[in-house]
C-alpha positions in Angstrom: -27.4 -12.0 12.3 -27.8 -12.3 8.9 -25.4 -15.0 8.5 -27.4 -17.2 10.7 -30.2 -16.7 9.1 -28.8 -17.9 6.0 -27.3 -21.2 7.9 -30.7 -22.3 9.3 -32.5 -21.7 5.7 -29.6 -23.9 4.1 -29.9 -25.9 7.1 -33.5 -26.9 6.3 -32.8 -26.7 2.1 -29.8 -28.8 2.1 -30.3 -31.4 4.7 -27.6 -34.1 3.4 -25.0 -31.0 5.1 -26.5 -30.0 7.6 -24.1 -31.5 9.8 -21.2 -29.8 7.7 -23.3 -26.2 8.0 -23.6 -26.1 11.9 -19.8 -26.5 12.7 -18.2 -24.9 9.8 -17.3 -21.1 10.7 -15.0 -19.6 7.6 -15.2 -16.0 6.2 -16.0 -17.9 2.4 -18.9 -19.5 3.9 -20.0 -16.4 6.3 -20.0 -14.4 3.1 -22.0 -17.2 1.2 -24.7 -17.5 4.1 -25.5 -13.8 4.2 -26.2 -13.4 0.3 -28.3 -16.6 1.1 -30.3 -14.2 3.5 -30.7 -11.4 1.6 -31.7 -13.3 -1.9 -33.9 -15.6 0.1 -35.9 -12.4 1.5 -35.8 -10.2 -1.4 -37.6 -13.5 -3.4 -40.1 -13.6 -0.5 -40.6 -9.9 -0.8 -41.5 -10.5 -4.3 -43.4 -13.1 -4.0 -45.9 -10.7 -1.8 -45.9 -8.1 -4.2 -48.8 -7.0 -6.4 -48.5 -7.5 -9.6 -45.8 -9.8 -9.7 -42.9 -9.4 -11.6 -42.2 -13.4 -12.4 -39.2 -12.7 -14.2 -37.9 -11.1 -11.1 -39.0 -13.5 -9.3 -37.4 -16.3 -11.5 -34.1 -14.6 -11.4 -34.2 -14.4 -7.9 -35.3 -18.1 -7.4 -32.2 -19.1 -9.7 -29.9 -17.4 -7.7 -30.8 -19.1 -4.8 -30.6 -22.5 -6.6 -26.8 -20.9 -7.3 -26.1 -20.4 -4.2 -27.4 -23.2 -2.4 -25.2 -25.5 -4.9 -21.8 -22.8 -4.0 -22.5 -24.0 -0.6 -22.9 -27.6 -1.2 -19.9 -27.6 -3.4 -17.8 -25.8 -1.1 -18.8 -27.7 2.4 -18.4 -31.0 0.9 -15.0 -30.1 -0.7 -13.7 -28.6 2.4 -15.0 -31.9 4.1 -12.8 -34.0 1.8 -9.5 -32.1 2.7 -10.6 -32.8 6.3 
């Protein structure tokens, strides 16, 4: 459940693989997709919090940015050995 999650987020954040993110099943990627989740909602959980804690909220934002480039890196590479 959680891994799908992550796919359709990344989906809609990297559009340029979306094609590569719909049909690619590997445990790697699974793995990748479900820390995707999880990061993205913990951010969005503090995001609603009150006070904010930006510096949470920064290093949560940056590991997002982390992963989303994993995946990129990692779909488009496995797309090259084709």
């Amino acid at each position: 459940m959680s891994q799908e999650r992550g796919r359709r987020k990344l989906m809609l954040r990297l559009p340029d693989i979306r094609h590569l993110l719909a049909g690619m099943v590997t445990e790697t990627l699974g793995e990748m997709l479900e820390a995707y989740d999880l990061t993205g909602d913990a951010l969005d959980r503090f995001r609603k919090q009150s006070p904010k804690e930006e510096n949470l909220i920064r290093e949560y934002e940056q590991l997002c940015r982390e992963i989303e480039q994993e995946v990129l890196i990692y779909c488009t590479s496995r797309e090259a050995l084709g």
